[in-house]
N, C-alpha and C positions, 0 to 999 in steps of 0.2 A: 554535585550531581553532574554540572556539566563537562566534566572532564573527564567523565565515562561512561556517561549514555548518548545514543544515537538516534535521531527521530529515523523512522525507513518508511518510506510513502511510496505506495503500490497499488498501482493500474488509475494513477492521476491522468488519462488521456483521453483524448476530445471520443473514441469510440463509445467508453462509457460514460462521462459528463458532462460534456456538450450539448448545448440544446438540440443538435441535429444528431449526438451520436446513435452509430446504429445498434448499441446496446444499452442503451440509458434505458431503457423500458424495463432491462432485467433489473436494475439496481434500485429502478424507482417507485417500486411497489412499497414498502416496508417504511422508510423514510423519505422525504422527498430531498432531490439531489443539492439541490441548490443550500442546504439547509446545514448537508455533510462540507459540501465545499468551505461556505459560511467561516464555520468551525475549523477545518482545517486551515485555513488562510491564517485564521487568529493564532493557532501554533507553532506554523510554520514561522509566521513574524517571531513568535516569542523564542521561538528557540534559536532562530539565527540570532536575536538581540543578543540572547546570553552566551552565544559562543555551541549551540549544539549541534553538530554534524546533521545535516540534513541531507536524507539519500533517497534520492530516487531511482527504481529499479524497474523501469519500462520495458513490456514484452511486444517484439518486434519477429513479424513475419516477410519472407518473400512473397511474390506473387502468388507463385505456385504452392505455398506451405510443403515445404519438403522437406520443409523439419517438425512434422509432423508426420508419425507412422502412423498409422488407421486409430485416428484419436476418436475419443468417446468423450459424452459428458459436453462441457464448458468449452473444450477445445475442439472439439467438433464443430460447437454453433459456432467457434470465431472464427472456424474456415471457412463454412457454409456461407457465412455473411458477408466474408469478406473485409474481417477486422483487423487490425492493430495489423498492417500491413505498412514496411520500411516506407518513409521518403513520402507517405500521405498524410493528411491532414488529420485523419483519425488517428495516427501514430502518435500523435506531437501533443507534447507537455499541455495541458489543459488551460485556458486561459487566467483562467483567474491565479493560477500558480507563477506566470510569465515575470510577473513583478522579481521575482524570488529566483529566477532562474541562473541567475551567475553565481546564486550562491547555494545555489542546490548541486551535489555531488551527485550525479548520472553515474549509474554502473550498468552498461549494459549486455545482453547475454542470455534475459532471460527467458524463456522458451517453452515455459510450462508453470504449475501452478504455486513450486516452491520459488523466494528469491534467492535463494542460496546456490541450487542448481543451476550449472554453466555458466556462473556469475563471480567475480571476485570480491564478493560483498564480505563474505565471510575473513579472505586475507585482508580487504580492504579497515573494516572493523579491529583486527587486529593490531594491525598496526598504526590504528590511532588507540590503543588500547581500550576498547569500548567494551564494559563488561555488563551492560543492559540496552534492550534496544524497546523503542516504542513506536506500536504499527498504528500506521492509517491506510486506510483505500478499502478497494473493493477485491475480490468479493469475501463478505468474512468469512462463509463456509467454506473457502475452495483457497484461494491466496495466502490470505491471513493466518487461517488457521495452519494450512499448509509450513508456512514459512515460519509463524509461530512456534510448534513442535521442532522444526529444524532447530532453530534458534535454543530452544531450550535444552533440546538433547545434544547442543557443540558447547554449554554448559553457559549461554547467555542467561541474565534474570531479562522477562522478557513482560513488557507491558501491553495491553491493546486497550486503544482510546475508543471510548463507548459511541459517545458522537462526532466523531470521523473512519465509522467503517460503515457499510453499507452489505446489505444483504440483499437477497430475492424476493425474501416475505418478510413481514412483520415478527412472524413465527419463527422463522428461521433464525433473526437478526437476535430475540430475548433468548430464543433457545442457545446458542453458542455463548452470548454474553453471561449467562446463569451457571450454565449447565457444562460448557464445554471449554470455554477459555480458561474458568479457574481450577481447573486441573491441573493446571502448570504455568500460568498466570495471574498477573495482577489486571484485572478491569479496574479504568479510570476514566472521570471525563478530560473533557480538555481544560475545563479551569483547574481542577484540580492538579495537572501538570503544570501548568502556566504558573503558578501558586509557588507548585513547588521548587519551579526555576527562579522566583521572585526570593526565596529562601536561602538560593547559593553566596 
């Protein structure tokens, strides 16, 4: 398995999981943040142990967001707020992930809600030959799922970990994991990944 699956970890940054960030309120209805982190660290370790490409794909604005055309939704509130803007402290890799950070693959580029889009994730994947990828982060209606369907339809098999995505509501978080993910995906927790990395 680990010579062609890729963990891809998205929107890990102090905006949404920082105790101060200025969007942890949207993600921390549903689950509480500290709990996804938790979980995530434990994967993140395991899959760097066994050798699995670990990607992180950070969305990064100017001051002025002008690379945003009259955006709606998700990317609206990140202008409004004044989020995941270059060179600030809300930009930057979350902490609890910093441990992990040399050996976390950064592809950055991305600028909306797919990680594919304006990103070399997809050539990058390739040419470590990765023929499945498994998401973490936030948010799962809008990233996740986003990048998920990318991922599927460029003919990846494509996983999403149950307890390392976060959602807006409760509601929201069982409805995509039920109803929306297994459409074109495998839902997994994170031991049962961990598990199956201990299998290789």
């Amino acid at each position: 398995m680990s010579c062609s699956v890729a963990l891809i970890l998205i929107g890990f940054q102090n905006d949404y999981f920082a105790a101060d960030g200025i969007l942890r309120s949207v993600i921390d209805q549903a689950v509480p943040v500290d709990r996804i982190l938790d979980s995530t660290v434990q994967v993140v370790r395991g899959a760097i142990a066994h050798g699995v490409p670990t990607i992180a794909t950070p969305i990064f604005f100017t001051p002025t967001y002008e690379e945003l055309l009259d955006p709606v939704g998700i990317l609206k509130t990140v202008r409004d707020v004044g989020a995941f803007q270059a060179g600030q402290k809300g930009a930057e890799m979350v902490e609890a992930l910093l441990p992990f950070h040399d050996q976390i693959w950064v592809v950055p580029g991305k600028r909306g809600l797919n990680a594919f889009t304006g990103t070399s994730l997809d050539e990058l994947l390739q040419k470590h030959q990765i023929t499945h990828i498994v998401l973490a982060g936030a948010v799962t209606s809008v990233c996740i799922d986003s990048t998920g369907r990318a991922a599927h339809e460029k003919g990846y098999r494509v996983s999403v970990l149950a307890d390392c995505t976060c959602a807006r509501t409760q509601f929201e978080q069982e409805f995509y994991l039920e109803n929306v993910f297994p459409l074109y995906a495998n839902v997994i927790s994170a031991e049962s990944f961990l598990e199956s990395l201990a299998d290789v």
